[in-house]
DRENDO-1510 file (C-alpha; in Angstrom, 1 decimal, always signed):
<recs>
REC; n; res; u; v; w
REC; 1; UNK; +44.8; -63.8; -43.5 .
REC; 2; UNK; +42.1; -61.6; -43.9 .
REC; 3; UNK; +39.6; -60.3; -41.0 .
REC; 4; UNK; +36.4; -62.0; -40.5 .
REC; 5; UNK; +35.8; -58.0; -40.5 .
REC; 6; UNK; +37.0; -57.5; -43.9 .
REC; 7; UNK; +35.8; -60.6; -45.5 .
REC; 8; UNK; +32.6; -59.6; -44.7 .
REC; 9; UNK; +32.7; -56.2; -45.8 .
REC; 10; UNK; +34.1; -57.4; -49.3 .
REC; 11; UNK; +30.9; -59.7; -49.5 .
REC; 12; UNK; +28.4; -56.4; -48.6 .
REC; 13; UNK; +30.5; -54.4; -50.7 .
REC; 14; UNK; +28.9; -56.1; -54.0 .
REC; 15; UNK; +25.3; -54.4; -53.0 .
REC; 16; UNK; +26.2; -51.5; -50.3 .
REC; 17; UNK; +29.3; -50.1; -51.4 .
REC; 18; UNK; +29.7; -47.1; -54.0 .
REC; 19; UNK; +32.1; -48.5; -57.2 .
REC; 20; UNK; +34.7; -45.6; -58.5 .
REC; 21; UNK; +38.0; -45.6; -60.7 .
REC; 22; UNK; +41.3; -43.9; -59.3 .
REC; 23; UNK; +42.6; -41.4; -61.8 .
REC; 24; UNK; +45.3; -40.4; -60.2 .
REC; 25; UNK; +47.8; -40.6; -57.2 .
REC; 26; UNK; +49.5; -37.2; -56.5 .
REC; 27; UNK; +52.5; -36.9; -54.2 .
REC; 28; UNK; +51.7; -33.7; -51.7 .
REC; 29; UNK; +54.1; -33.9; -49.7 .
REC; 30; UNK; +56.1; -36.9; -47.7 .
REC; 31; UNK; +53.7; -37.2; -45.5 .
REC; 32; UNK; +50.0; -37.1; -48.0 .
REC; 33; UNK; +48.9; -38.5; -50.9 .
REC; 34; UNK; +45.7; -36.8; -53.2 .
REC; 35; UNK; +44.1; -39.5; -54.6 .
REC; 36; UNK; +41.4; -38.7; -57.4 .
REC; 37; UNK; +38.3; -40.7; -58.2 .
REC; 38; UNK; +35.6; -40.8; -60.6 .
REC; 39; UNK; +32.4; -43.1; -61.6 .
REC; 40; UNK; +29.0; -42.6; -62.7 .
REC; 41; UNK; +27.8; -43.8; -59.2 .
REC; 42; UNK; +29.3; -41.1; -58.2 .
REC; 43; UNK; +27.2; -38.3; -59.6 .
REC; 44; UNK; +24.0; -37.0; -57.7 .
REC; 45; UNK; +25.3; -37.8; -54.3 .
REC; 46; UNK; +24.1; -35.0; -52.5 .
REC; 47; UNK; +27.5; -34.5; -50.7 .
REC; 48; UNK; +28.1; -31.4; -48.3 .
REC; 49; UNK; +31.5; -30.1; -47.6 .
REC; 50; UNK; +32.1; -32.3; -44.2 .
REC; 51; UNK; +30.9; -34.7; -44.9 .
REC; 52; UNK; +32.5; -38.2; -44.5 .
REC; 53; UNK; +32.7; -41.3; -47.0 .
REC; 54; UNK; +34.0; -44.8; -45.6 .
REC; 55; UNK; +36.4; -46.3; -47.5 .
REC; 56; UNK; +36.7; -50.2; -47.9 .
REC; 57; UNK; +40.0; -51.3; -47.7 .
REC; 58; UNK; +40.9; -55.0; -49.3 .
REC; 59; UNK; +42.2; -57.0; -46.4 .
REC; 60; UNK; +42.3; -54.2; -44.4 .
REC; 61; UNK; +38.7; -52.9; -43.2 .
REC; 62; UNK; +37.5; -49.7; -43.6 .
REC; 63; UNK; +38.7; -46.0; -43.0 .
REC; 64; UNK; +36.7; -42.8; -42.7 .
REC; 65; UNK; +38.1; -40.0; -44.8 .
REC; 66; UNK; +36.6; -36.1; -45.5 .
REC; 67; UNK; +36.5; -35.8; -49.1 .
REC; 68; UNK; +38.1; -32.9; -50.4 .
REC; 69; UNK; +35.2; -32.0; -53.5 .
REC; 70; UNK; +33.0; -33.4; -55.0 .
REC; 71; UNK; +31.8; -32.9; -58.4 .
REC; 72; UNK; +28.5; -34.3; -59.1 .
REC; 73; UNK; +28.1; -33.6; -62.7 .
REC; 74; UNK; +30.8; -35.0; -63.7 .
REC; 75; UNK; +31.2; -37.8; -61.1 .
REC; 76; UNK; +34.3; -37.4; -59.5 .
REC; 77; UNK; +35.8; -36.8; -55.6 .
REC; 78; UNK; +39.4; -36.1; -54.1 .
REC; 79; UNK; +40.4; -37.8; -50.7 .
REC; 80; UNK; +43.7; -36.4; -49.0 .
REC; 81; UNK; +45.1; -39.4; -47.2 .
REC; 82; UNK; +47.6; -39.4; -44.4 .
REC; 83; UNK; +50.6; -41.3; -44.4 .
REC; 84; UNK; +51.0; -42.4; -40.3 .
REC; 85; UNK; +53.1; -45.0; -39.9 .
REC; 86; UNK; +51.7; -48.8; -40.5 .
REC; 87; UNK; +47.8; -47.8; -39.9 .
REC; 88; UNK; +45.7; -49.4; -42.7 .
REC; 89; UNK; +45.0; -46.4; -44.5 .
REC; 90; UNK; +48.6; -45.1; -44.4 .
REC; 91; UNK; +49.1; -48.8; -46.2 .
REC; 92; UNK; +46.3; -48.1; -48.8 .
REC; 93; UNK; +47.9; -44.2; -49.2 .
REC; 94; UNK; +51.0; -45.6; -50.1 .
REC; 95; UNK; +49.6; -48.8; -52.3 .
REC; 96; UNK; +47.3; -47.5; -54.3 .
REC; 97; UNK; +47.6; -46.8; -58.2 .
REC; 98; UNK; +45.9; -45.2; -60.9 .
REC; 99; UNK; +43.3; -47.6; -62.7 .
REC; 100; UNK; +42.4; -49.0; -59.1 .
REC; 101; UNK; +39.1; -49.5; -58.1 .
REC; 102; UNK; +37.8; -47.8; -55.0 .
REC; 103; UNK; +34.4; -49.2; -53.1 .
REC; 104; UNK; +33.4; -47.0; -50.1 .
REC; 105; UNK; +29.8; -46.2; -48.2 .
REC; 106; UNK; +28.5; -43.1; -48.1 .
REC; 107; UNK; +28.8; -39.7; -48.4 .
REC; 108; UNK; +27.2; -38.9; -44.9 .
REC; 109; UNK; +27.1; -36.4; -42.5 .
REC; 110; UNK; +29.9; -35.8; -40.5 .
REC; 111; UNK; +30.5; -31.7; -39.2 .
REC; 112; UNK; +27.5; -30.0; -40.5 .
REC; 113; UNK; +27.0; -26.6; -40.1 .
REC; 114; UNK; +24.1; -24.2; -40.0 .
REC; 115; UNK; +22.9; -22.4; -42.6 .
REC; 116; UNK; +24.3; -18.7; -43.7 .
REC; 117; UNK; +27.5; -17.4; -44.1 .
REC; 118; UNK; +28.9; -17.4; -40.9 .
REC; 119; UNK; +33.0; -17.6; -40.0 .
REC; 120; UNK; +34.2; -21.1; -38.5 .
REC; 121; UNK; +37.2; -21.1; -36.7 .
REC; 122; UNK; +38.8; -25.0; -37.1 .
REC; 123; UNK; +41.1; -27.2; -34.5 .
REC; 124; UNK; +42.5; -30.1; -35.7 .
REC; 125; UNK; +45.3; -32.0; -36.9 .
REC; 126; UNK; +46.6; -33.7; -40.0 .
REC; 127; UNK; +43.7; -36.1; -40.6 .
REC; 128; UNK; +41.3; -32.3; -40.4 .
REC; 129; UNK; +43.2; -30.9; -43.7 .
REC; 130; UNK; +40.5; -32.0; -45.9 .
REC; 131; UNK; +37.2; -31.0; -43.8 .
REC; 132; UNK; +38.8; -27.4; -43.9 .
REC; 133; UNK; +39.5; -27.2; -47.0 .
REC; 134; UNK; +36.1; -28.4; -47.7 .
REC; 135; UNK; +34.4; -25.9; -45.7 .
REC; 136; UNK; +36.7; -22.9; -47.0 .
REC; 137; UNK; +36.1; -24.2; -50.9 .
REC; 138; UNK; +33.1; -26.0; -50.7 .
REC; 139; UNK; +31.3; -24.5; -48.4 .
REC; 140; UNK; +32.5; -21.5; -49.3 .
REC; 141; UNK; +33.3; -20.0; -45.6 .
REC; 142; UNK; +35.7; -17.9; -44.1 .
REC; 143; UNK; +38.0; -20.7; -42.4 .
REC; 144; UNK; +40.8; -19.7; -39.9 .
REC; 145; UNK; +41.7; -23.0; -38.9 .
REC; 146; UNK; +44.5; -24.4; -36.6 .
REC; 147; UNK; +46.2; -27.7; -36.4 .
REC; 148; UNK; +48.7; -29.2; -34.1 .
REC; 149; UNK; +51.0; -31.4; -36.3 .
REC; 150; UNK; +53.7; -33.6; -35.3 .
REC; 151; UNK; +56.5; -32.4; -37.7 .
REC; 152; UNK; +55.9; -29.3; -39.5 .
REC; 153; UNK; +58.2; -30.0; -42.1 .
REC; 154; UNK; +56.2; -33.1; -43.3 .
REC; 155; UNK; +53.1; -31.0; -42.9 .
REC; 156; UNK; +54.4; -27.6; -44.5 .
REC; 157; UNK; +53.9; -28.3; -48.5 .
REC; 158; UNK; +50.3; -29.5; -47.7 .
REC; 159; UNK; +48.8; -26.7; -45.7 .
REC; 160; UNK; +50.9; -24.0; -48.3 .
REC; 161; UNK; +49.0; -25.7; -51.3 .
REC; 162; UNK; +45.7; -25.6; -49.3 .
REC; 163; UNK; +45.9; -22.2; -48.3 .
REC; 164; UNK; +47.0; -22.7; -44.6 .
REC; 165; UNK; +50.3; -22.1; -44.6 .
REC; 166; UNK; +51.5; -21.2; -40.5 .
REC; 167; UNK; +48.2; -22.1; -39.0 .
REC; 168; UNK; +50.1; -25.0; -37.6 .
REC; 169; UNK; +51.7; -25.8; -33.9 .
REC; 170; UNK; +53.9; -28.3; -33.4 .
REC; 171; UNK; +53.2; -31.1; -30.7 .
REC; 172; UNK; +55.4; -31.0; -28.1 .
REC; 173; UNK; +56.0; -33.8; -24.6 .
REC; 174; UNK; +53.0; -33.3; -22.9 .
REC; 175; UNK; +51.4; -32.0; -24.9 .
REC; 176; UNK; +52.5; -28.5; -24.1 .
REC; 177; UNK; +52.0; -27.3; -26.9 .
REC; 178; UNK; +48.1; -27.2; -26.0 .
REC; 179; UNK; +48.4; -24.0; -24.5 .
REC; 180; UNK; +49.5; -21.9; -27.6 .
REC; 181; UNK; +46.5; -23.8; -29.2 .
REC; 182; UNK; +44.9; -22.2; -26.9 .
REC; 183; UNK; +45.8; -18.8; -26.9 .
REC; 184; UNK; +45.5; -18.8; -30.7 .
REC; 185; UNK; +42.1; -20.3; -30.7 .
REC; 186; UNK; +40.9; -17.6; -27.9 .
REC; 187; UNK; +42.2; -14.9; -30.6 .
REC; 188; UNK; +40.7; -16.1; -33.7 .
REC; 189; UNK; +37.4; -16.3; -31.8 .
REC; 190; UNK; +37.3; -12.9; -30.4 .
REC; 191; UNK; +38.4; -11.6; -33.6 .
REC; 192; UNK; +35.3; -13.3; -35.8 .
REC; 193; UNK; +32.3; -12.8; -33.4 .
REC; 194; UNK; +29.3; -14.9; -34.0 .
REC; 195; UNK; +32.5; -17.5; -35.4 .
REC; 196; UNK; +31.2; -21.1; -35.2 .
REC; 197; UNK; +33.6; -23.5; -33.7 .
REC; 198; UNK; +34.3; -26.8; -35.3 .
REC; 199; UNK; +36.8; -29.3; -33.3 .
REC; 200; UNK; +37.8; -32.3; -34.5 .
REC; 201; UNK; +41.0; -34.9; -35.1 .
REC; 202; UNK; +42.4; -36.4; -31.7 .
REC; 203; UNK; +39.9; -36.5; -29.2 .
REC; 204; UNK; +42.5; -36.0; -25.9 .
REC; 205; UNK; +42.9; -32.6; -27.4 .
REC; 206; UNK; +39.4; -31.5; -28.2 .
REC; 207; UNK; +38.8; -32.2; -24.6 .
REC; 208; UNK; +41.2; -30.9; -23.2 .
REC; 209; UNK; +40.8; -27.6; -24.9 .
REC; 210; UNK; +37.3; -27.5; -24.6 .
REC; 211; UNK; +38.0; -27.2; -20.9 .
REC; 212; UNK; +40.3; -24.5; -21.6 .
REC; 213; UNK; +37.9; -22.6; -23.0 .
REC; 214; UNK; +35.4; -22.9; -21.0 .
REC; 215; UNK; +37.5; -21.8; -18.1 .
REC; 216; UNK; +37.5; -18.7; -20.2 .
REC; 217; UNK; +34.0; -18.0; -20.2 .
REC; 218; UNK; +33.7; -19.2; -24.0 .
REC; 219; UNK; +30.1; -19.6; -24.5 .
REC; 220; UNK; +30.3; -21.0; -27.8 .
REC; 221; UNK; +28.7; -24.4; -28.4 .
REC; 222; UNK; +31.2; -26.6; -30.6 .
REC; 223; UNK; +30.9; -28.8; -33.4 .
REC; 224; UNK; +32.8; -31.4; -32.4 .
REC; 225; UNK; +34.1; -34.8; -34.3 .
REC; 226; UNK; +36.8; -36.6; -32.6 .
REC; 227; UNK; +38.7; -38.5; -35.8 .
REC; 228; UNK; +40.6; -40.5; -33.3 .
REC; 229; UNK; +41.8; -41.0; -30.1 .
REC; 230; UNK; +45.4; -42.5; -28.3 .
REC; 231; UNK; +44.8; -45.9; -27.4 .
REC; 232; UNK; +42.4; -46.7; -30.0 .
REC; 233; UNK; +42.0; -47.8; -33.7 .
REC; 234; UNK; +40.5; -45.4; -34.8 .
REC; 235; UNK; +36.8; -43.7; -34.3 .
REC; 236; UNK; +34.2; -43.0; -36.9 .
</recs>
């Protein structure tokens, strides 16, 4: 049976919600699915690269996703969705079909960053593929991004066709793995000075390496955006 939750957001979804068509579903890899949308309510959004849409999901609720593009002329986005286990949107991801209809809120800001052409050096994870690809294409910046995945193999086909191929650590137990993360992130930042950080996906690990760094002596102030966090649903 459906939510309260749901139910309600399918109501609001008749006057709130943006209305587009899927046009396609494209394998990436085992592990993510591209899935292409278009509409006239979609042109003259005023996107940003990073910024977020929330997607309604039929009987499901809603998920937060980091379009890929957006092309406003024409009316059409791109939303890289990642296929974890039995989550809701892993469900949609693996459900949904060209010819569907999409309803979701937004675009709205999510990472923003200043103006100007400076460097941004990325952590994140699997769910943060899009927002740095967003910012490197988009936003046309000069991304060195870093992501701790949990099987590289799965992983590997997306971040080659997005340009990110080895910017990837592998989780380990206890998340040992952290303190190559670390290292890595320390060298990318003293190798683009002035480099604004952006730190998002799980939030046990933004925190934990934001403590890192600190211990450092980093004085950079990150953007941050937690995605989600162990023991919980998910964040906005």
């Amino acid at each position: 049976m459906a939510s309260a939750k749901a139910m309600l957001g399918s109501m609001l979804g008749r006057f709130l919600f943006t209305d587009a068509r899927v046009t396609q579903v494209r394998e990436v890899s085992r592990a993510f699915r591209q899935i292409d949308c278009e509409g006239p309510a979609l042109r003259g959004q005023g996107w940003t690269p990073g910024d977020k849409v929330q997607v309604f999901l039929p009987g499901l609720g809603m998920r937060t996703y980091t379009p890929l593009s957006w092309d406003e002329a024409r009316g059409a986005t791109a939303f890289l969705v990642y296929l974890h286990g039995d989550s809701p949107g892993a469900k949609w991801g693996r459900d949904v079909c060209a010819g569907d209809t999409v309803q979701f809120f937004g675009p709205r800001r999510s990472v923003a960053l200043e103006a100007g052409d400076a460097p941004v050096v990325l952590f994140g994870d699997e769910t943060s593929f899009a927002v740095a690809h967003a910012l490197r294409t988009g936003a046309k910046r000069d991304v060195t991004p870093l992501f701790e995945v949990t099987r590289r193999e799965d992983c590997a086909p997306a971040l080659r066709e997005f340009g990110f191929e080895g910017q990837d650590v592998e989780r380990t137990p206890g998340d040992a793995h952290l303190a190559q993360v670390h290292e890595r992130l320390r060298e990318a930042l003293h190798a683009k000075p002035g480099a604004t950080l952006v730190m998002t996906g799980r939030a046990q690990s933004i925190q934990a390496l934001r403590s890192r760094l600190r211990g450092d002596g980093e004085r950079t102030t990150p953007r941050v955006k937690a995605y989600w966090a162990v023991g919980k649903a998910g964040l906005d």
